[in-house]
TORMIKE-404683 format. One record per residue (C-alpha): x, z negated, y negated. Coordinates in nm, 4 decimals, always signed. Example, Ala and Ser with C-alpha at 12.3 -4.5 7.8 and 13.67 -1.06 7.14 Angstrom:
2
(rec (+1.2300; -0.7800; +0.4500))
(rec (+1.3670; -0.7140; +0.1060))
REM end
This chain:
114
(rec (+4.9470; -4.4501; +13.8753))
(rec (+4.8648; -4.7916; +13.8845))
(rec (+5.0711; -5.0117; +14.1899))
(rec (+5.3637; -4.7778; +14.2131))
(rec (+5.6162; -5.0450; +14.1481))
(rec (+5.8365; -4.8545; +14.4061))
(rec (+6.1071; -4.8336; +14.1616))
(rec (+6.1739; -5.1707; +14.0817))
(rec (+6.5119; -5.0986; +13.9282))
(rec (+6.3383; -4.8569; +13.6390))
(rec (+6.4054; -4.9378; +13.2963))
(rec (+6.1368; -5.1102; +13.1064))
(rec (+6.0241; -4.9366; +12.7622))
(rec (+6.3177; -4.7534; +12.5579))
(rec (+6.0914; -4.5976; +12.3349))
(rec (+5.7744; -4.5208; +12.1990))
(rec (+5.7641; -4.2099; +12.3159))
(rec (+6.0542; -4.2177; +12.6052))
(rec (+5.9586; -4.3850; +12.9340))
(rec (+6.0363; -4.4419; +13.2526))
(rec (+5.8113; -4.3918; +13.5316))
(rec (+5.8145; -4.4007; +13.8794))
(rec (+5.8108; -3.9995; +14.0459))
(rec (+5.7888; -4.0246; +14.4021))
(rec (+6.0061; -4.3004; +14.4701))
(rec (+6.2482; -4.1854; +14.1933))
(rec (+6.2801; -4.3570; +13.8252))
(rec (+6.2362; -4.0460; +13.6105))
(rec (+6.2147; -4.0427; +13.1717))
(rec (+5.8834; -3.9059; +13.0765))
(rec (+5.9444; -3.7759; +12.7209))
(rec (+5.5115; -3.8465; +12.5962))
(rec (+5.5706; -3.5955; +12.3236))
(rec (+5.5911; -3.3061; +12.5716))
(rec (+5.3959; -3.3938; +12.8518))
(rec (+5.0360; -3.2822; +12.9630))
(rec (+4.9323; -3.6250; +12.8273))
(rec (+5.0017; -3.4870; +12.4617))
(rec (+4.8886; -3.0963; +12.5347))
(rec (+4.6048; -3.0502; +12.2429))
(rec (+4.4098; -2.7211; +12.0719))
(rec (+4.2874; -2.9184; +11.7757))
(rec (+4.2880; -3.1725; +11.5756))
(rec (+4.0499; -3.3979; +11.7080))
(rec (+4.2279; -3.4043; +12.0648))
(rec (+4.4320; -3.6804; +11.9761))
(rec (+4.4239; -4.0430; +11.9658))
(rec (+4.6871; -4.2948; +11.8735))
(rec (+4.7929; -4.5368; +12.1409))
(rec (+5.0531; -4.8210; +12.1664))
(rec (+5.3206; -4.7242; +12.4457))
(rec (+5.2624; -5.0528; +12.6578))
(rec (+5.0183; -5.1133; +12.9349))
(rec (+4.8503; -5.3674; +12.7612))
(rec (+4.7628; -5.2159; +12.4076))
(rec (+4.8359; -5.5318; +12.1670))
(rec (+4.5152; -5.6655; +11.9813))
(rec (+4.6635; -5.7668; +11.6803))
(rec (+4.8982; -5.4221; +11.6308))
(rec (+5.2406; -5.3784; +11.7313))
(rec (+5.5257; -5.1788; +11.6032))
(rec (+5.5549; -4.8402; +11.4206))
(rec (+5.7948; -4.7553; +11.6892))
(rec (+5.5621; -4.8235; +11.9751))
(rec (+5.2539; -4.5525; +11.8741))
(rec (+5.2336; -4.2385; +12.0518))
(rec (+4.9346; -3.9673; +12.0083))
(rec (+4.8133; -3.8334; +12.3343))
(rec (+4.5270; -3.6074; +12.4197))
(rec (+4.1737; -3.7982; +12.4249))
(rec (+4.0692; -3.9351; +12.7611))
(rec (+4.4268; -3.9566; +12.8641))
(rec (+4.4569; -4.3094; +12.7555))
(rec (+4.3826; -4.4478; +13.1266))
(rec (+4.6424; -4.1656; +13.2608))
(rec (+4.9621; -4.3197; +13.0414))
(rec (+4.8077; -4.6481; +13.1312))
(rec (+4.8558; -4.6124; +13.5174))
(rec (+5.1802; -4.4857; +13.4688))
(rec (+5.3028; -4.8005; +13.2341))
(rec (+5.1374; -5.0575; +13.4447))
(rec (+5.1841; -5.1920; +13.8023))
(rec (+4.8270; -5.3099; +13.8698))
(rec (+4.8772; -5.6805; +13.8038))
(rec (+4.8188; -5.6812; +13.4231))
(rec (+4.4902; -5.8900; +13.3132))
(rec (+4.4935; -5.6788; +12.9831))
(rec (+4.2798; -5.8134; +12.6929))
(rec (+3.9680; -5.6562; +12.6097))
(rec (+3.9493; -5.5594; +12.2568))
(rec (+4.0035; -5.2414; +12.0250))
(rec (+4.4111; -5.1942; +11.9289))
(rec (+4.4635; -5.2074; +11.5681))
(rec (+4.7370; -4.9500; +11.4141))
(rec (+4.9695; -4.9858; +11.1139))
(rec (+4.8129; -4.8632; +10.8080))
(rec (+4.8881; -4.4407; +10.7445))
(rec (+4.9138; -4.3457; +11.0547))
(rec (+4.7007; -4.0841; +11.2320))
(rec (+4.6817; -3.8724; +11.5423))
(rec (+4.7304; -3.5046; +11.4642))
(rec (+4.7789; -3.1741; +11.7300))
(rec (+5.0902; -2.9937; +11.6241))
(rec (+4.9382; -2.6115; +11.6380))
(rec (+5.2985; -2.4836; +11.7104))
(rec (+5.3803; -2.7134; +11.9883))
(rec (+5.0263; -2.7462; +12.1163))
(rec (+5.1235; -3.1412; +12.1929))
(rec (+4.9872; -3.4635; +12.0070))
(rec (+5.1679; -3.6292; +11.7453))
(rec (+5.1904; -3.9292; +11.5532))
(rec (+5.2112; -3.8704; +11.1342))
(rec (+5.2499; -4.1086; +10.8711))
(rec (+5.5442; -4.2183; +11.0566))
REM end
């Protein structure tokens, strides 16, 4: 959630979809993939997001997109940001062919075109 910087030491971003977040004091790797922030039942559950707190106007790298479940944007966002960002206003754009799609088996968000 937005302002716990009580882990200080936590790595910044390794990966699109690997994090690390701040759990109760403890740096912990949230894998997006398989977290509630991905759980879907269709396909129009999912959106594409950058893996950043600030989503880059201008597009970013492949690497960088995750799908998560719509209206969890703001959720990932608290987790990735400390509460001092000034984030630009404006609409992300993505690399061409890629789309957000809910994996039926898995029941998570995912990213294809990759």
């Amino acid at each position: 959630m937005p302002g716990q910087s009580t882990c200080p030491a936590c790595a910044t971003q390794l990966d699109g979809n690997y994090q690390a977040v701040c759990e109760n004091g403890t740096c912990a790797v949230l894998d997006i993939r398989t977290s509630k922030l991905a759980e879907c039942s269709g396909p129009t559950d999912c959106v594409l997001r950058y893996a950043s707190c600030c989503q880059p106007c201008a597009g970013g790298a492949v690497a960088n997109v995750v799908s998560i479940r719509t209206g969890r944007e703001a959720d990932l966002a608290g987790l990735l940001c400390d509460g001092t960002e000034k984030c630009d206003k404006c609409l992300p754009t993505f690399p061409p062919g890629l789309s957000a799609t809910c994996n039926t088996t898995t029941r998570h968000c995912q990213v294809s075109g990759k």
